[in-house]
Structure formats: structure tokens, C-alpha cells
C-alpha positions, -999 to +999 in steps of 0.1 A: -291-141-366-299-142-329-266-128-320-271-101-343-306-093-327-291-093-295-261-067-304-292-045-320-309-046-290-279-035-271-269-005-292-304+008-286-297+006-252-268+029-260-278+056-288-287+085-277-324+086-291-360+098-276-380+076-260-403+070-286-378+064-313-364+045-294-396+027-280-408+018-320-372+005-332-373-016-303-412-027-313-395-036-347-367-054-336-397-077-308-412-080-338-387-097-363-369-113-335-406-134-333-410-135-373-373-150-372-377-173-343-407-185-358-392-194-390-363-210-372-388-237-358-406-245-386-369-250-406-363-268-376-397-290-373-395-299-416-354-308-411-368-328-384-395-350-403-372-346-431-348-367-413-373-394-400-388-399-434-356-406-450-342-425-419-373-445-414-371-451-454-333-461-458-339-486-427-363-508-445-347-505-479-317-519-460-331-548-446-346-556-474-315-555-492-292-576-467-321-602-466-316-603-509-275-604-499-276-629-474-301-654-496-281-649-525-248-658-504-261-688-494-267-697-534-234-685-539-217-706-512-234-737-525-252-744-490-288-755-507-266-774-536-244-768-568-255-743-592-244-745-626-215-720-641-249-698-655-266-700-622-233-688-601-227-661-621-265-652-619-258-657-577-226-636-583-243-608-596-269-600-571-247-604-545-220-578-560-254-555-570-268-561-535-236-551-516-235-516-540-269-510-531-259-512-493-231-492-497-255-467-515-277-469-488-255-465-457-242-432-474-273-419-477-282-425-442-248-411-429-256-380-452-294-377-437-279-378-405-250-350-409-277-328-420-302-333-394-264-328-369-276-367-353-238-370-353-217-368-316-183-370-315-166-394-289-132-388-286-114-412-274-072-421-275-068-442-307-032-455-314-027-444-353-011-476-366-028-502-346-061-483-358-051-489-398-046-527-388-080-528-378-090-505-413-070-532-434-091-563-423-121-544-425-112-535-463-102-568-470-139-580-466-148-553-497-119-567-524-098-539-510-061-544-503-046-521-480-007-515-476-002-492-446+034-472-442+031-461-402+059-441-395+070-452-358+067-416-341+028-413-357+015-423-320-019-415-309-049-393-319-077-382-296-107-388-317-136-404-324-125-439-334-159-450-355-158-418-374-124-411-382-131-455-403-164-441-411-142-413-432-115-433-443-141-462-458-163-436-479-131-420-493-116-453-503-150-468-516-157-434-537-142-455-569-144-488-559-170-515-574-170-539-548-160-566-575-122-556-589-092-557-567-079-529-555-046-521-540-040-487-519-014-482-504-015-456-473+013-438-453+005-420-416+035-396-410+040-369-384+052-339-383+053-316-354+019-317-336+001-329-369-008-365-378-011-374-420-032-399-437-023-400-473-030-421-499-038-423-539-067-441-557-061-444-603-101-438-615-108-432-652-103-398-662-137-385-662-144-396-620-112-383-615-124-349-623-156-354-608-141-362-572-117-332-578-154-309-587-173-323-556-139-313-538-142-283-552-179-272-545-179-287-510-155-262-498-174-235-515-206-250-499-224-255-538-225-291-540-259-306-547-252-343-540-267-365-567-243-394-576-229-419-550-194-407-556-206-371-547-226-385-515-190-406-504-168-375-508-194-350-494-203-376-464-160-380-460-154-341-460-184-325-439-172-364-414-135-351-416-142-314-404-163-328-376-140-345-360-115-317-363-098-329-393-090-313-422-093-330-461-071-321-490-082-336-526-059-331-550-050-345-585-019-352-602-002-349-637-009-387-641-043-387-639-043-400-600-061-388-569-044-381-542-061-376-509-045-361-475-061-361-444-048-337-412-053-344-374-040-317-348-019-343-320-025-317-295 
């Protein structure tokens, strides 16, 4: 908008018109340029108390909730005596509830924040393979087993290290229930000046689809994000693009999602 005020303002210059044409389309154009700059701040001002109301919100709801976690670990891990089979699987539960809710949580707040733009990329030279080690014992903590195929002439990316895991993790977690092993396996290739992530998660048919819809509407910017799963993929995508990535979602004959992530080497 403000480019095309300032290209208006320049043909005016141009056109050959009278001076008092000229002089009242230029009294119009003063005049929306204000109307528009003044609705740009407010949009500005409510994103902005927006972001603090949910930030501010999600921060206490996650302490709260890693205070129920870490009690009910310390049930769990038998450290104030021995529960019974009924009482560890009561101790079992919240914990496995507790660390969804978390998961919920921190996906909100990395949502919040890539609409309010509160996220810088810092690039930085990241070795590809040694990267994924560091993914896989990360994973491991969340019943996650990863199986990583580097190919040796993969090499490095310059990118930002936090948000290229930060990616990885909500794509991987999108199905995942933080209580049944999972096994994925990934393989970084190379080709030319472009690095590959790929790899293949088996949900139930109807979450299949629904990854392949959000896929679908987030490149068509229509996605209303209401479900977790939405928030991960939506969170992964919009993450991907800003670190100059580029996501592919697709699913095959067998049910399976296959995801492909794209990194220019240059």
C-alpha cells in the first residue's frame, strides 16, 4: 500500500493536468495516505497487545504445567516411595497428559510469535549430519526413534540452527502421542546446490488427510488453525519459509506421509 501511494504520487508529478486538478487529487491521495497510515497502527498496536496477552498467558500456563510434570515425575520415579500398579499408572498418565499439554503450549507460543514477526533468523554454518545426531538424542527424550541416512557429500547449511530443530520437531511430533514408539527414518541427500530432508510418518487415514488439507490451505494462505496438528504443520511451514526453506507434503498410495524439506547450499 505505501508503495502504491508513493508511485501515485509520482505520476501526479508527471500527468499533464492543471494545477487545481492536480492540487485536489493530490489533497485526496494526503488524505488516504493518513486514513491508511492510521489504520496501519492501530492493526499494528491490537497485533501488538494481541501478542502480549497470549505470550503473557501461555507463559504461566506453562509453568504451571511443568510444575504438574515435574511433581508427577517424581511419583513416577518412586523418589517419595512405591506406588502401587493403580497409583503408577495414575502417575503415568498425568505425566504423558502433562507433556502433550506442553507440546500444545510451546506451539502455540511459537505460532503467537510468527504472527506478531518476534522471530530473527541467525544464520549460522551447521554441518547437516552432525546436526541430525544432535535431532536424534533430542527425539529420543519424546519416544521418538530416529534413523538418519546422511549422504557423505550433504555438507553444510548456512542457517539458523534453533529453527531449522524447531521445524523438524513440530513436523515429526504432528502425529505423535508422546506415549507409543515411533520409528522414522530420515535421509539428507544433495543434489547440486540443494540440501534434502526427507522422511515419512504412517497416521490413521483420516490425520493423514488432514495434514495433507492444512498443507493444502497454508499454501493458499486459508488455514484457520484450530487443532494442534494444524498449529504443528502451520508453525513447521510458515518456520520452513523463514529460514529460506521450502516444505513439500505429500501423500502416498499407501496411506503414508511423506514430507520433503529444501535448503539452497549457496
Amino acid at each position: 500500500m505505501d508503495n502504491h501511494l508513493s508511485k501515485l504520487k509520482q505520476l501526479l508529478d508527471t500527468a499533464t493536468l492543471d494545477d487545481a486538478t492536480r492540487n485536489a487529487i493530490l489533497e485526496t491521495v494526503v488524505d488516504l495516505e493518513g486514513k491508511y497510515l492510521a489504520v496501519k497502527r492501530q492493526l499494528e498496536l491490537e497485533t501488538e497487545q494481541n501478542y502480549n496477552i497470549l505470550h503473557g498467558s501461555t507463559f504461566e500456563l506453562k509453568a504451571y504445567a511443568s510444575s504438574v510434570l515435574g511433581y508427577s515425575r517424581i511419583l513416577v520415579d518412586g523418589r517419595v516411595g512405591e506406588l502401587s500398579t493403580r497409583q503408577k499408572a495414575i502417575a503415568d498418565g498425568i505425566v504423558l497428559n502433562a507433556e502433550r499439554l506442553l507440546a500444545y503450549v510451546d506451539s502455540l507460543r511459537d505460532l503467537n510469535r510468527i504472527k506478531a514477526e518476534q522471530f530473527m533468523p541467525h544464520p549460522e554454518i551447521v554441518d547437516i549430519c552432525a546436526f541430525l545426531d544432535e535431532l536424534k538424542a533430542n527425539l529420543a527424550k519424546r519416544n521418538i526413534e530416529l534413523i538418519e541416512h546422511c549422504a557423505p557429500d550433504v555438507g553444510s547449511l548456512n542457517i539458523d540452527r534453533s529453527y531449522l530443530a524447531l521445524t523438524l520437531e513440530h513436523l515429526l511430533y504432528c502425529d505423535h502421542d508422546f506415549q507409543t514408539p515411533q520409528t522414522i527414518e530420515l535421509v539428507a541427500s544433495r543434489s547440486g546446490n540443494v540440501v534434502r530432508l526427507a522422511f515419512t510418518i504412517h497416521p490413521i487415514d483420516y490425520k493423514a488427510d488432514r495434514i495433507l488439507d492444512v498443507y493444502h490451505r497454508l499454501a493458499q494462505d486459508q488455514l484457520e488453525v484450530t487443532e494442534i496438528m494444524a498449529m504443528r504443520v502451520s508453525v513447521a511451514y510458515q518456520l520452513c519459509n523463514l529460514i529460506g526453506g521450502n516444505l513439500i507434503i505429500e501423500k502416498s498410495p499407501n496411506g503414508a506421509i511423506g514430507f520433503l524439506l529444501e535448503f539452497d547450499a549457496h
